[in-house]
C-alpha angles and dihedrals in degrees: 000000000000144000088242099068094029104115092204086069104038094086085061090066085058120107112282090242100054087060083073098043098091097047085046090063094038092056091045090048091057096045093056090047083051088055098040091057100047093044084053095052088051094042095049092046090058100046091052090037090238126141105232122183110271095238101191116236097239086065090055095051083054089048100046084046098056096045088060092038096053095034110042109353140226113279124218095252095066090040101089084048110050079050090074085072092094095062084046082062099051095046083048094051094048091044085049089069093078097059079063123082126174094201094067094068094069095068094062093074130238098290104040078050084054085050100051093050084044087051090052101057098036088057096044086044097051097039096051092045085050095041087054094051106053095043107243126166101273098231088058076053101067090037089062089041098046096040088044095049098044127022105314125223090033097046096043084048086053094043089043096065079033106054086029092242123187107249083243085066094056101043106056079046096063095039093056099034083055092049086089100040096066097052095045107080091064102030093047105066093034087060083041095055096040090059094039107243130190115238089250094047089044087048096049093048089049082052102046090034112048112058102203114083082225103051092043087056096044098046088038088053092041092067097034144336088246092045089059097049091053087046087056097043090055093044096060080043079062104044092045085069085060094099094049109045094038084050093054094051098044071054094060103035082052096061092036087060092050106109103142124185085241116047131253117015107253096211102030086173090067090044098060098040083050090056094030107117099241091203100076091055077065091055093053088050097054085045089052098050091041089053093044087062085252092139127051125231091266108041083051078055093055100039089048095050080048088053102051085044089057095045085048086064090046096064107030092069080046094071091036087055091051129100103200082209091058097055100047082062079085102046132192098331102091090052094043100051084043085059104042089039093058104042079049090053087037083060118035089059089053088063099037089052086044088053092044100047091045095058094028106031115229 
């Protein structure tokens, strides 16, 4: 008897690479289910002439995982391979750079700009108050702050790698930053048209309100064509501020983990750098050359499909990586304070975009 005829340990003799390759698949398998579902659901919503929730493709990718990680399991063969997931992320995050561009907000106005920094802090401000008292882990905490603030499932995608956030993290984020999503393409026009709102103020609240790129378009377009184009509008006003914000935060997150041998660190500049997740710093290139006209209409399409497979992957290996036990050991609290936090945000910018059109017609 020895190792070397043992047939459990010859797999171990074979390439490094080749020990991903299976995970790789899995995780590939389960994305393209992800994308497949939720281009079905469209697909069949259109051909009935029915509005169905927008459910994004990255949930699905948690979902279709989870259901392979608390059923069968994932077997030690496929695990070298779904851990890969975290470089995926990284790839997703730098290739998202390109869907943001800095030029758009200019065209908002002064005053719709005022209410998207005011949106911004109040979000950030409600969700981290609700998040404290309710006692919920704190980086869960800046998750729901960050996707809440921005542009939801993506920017809690780019602070998760940056904070260094656990996948159970992320995942109670996304679900309860997505409860309102859902319910916002048929609840939004019905409160716009009830207060009367002009096509540009509607537009602006959608923007400032709904925290998916998808669900702000959908709900804009729903009350009017211009609507839709104002909600989108907002809503890039928002993402733009992706970069900041998540940086800040990586900022923060970097000095609370400093806890040295020695004492205080002597050069706190190179520290952070050194913890400083570099590839945000891609992100805010590929933003830059997007925005600089760099890349043609076609080749943003192609980057930003690059980007959503990626982030297929992503996820996928996110709800690989999830023990559903695990997660019931938090309860209720994270949904709950995703629910509460977003019908505050909801309202408060309607009546901050109330307020505004009144004294500056929109």
């Amino acid at each position: 008897m020895t190792l070397a005829t043992d047939p459990v340990t010859a797999p171990r003799h074979l390439p490094a690479w080749m020990h991903i390759v299976p995970g790789m698949i899995l995780l590939a398998v389960i994305g393209f289910a992800a994308k497949v579902t939720e281009q079905s659901i469209a697909s069949y919503g259109r051909v009935h002439h029915v509005t169905l929730p927008n459910i994004e493709y990255v949930l699905w990718a948690i979902v279709f995982g989870l259901v392979v990680s608390n059923t069968v399991g994932v077997p030690e063969l496929f695990r070298k391979g779904v851990e890969t997931y975290e470089f995926w992320l990284k790839v997703g995050i730098v290739l998202l750079g390109v869907r943001f561009l800095l030029g758009d907000v200019v065209k908002l106005g002064g005053v719709s700009l005022v209410c998207v920094a005011l949106e911004l802090a109040v979000a950030i401000a409600i969700m981290t108050a609700l998040g404290r008292a309710f006692k919920l882990p704190p980086k869960l905490i800046s998750l729901l702050a960050i996707g809440s603030s921005i542009c939801g499932v993506s920017a809690i995608i780019a602070a998760k790698g940056a904070i260094d956030a656990d996948d159970e993290d992320a995942s109670y984020a996304i679900a309860a930053i997505l409860a309102l999503g859902a319910v916002s393409l048929f609840v939004f026009p019905v409160i716009g048209r009830a207060f009367g709102m002009s096509d540009q103020a509607y537009g602006l609240w959608v923007g400032l309100a709904v925290d998916n790129t998808a669900e702000a378009t959908a709900a804009g377009a729903l009350y009017s064509d211009a609507a839709g184009k104002f909600a989108v509008l907002a809503k890039t006003a928002r993402n733009a501020t992706i970069g900041f914000v998540v940086l800040g935060y990586a900022l923060y997150w970097a000095r609370r983990r400093q806890r040295p041998q020695s004492g205080e660190i002597r050069n706190k500049a190179a520290f952070l750098w050194q913890k400083f997740p570099k590839f945000v710093l891609g992100f805010v290139v590929i933003s830059a050359l997007a925005t600089a006209g760099v890349f043609n209409p076609p080749q943003v399409q192609d980057v930003a499909n690059l980007s959503r497979w990626a982030f297929l992957l992503t996820f996928a290996g996110v709800g690989l990586r999830t023990n559903v036990s695990e997660l019931a050991k938090q309860g209720w609290r994270p949904l709950i304070v995703g629910i509460v936090g977003e019908c505050a945000i909801a309202a408060v910018t309607l009546a901050m975009v109330l307020v505004a059109a009144r004294a500056f017609p929109m």
